[in-house]
C-alpha positions in Angstrom: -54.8 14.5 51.7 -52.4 15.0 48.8 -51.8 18.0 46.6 -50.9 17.3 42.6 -49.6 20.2 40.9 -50.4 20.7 37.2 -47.7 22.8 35.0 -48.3 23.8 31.7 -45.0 24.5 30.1 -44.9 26.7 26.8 -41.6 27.6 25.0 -41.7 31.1 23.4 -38.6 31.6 21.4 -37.5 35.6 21.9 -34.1 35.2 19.4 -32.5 32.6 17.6 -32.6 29.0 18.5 -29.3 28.8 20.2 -30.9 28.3 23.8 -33.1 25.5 24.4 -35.4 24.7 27.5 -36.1 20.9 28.9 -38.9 19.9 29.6 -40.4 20.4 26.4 -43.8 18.4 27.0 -47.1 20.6 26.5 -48.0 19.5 30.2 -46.2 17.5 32.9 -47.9 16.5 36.4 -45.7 16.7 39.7 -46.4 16.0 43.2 -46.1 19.5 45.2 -43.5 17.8 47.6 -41.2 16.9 44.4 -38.7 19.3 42.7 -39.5 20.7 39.1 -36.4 20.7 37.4 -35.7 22.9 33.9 -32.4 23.0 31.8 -31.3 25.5 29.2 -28.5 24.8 27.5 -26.7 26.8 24.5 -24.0 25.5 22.0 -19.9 25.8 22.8 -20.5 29.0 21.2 -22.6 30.3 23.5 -23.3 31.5 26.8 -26.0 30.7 29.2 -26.1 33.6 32.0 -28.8 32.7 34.3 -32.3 32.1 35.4 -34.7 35.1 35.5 -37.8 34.2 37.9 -41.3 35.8 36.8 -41.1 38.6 39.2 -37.5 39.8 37.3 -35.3 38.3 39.5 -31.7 36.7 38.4 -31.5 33.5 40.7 -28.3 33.5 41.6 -25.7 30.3 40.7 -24.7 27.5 43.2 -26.5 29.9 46.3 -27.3 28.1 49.5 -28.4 24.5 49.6 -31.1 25.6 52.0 -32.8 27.7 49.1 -36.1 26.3 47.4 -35.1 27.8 44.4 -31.7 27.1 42.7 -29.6 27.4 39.7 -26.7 25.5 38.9 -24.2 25.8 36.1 -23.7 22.2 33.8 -21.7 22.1 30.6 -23.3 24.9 28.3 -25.8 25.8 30.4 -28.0 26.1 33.7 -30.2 23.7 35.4 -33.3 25.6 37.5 -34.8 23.3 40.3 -37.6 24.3 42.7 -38.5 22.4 45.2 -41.8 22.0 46.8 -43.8 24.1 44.4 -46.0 26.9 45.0 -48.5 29.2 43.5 -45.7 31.9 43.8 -43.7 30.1 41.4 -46.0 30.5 38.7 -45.5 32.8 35.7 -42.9 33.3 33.3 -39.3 32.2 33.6 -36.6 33.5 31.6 -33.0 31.9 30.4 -30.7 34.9 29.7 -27.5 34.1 27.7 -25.1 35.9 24.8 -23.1 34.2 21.7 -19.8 34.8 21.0 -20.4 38.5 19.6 -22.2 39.6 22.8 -25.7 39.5 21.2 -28.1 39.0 24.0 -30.4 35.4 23.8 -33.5 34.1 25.9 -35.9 31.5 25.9 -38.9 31.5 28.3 -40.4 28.9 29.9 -44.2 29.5 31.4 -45.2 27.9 34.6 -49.0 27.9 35.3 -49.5 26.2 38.5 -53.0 24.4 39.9 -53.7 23.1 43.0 -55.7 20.3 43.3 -56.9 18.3 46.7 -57.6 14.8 46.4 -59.0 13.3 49.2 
């Protein structure tokens, strides 16, 4: 018995383009026991803050190796991975950052998750 998982990714742009999401495919397949992985990254004038998960909580950077879901800081920006994929994970996830006045930026990312058995 094997589960697929079937995300449809949208990108909603809330402020200027200076925070982009990756994936950017309309719809990418993953195996439930694989981790999804997003990136948003800024420019070198700009500051990505963190991960924001669909029920408004910041996902804290670099936290535990045990946890399924994780953020992790990279050059201009923050890599989201969650591993082994759930229903719960579904909704919409939000990249918080600021440029160099202060001026708040986000990008979204929406998750729709589908279970599927295939025998």
């Amino acid at each position: 018995m094997f589960v697929s998982i079937i995300f449809l990714i949208s990108l909603l742009n809330l402020s200027s383009a200076q925070l982009v999401i990756k994936p950017s495919d309309s719809i990418v397949l993953r195996d439930q026991f694989k981790s999804f992985v997003a990136s948003c990254t800024g420019q070198p004038n700009t500051r990505v803050a963190t991960w924001r998960s669909p029920l408004q909580t910041d996902i804290a950077e670099d936290d535990t190796a045990s946890c399924r879901v994780t953020v992790e800081r990279q050059t201009y920006g923050l890599r989201l991975r969650i591993r082994n994929l759930t229903r719960s994970d579904q909704g919409m996830w939000e990249c918080l950052g600021s440029d160099q006045e202060g001026r708040p930026l986000s990008r979204t990312l929406q998750i729709n998750v589908k279970g599927r058995l295939i025998l």
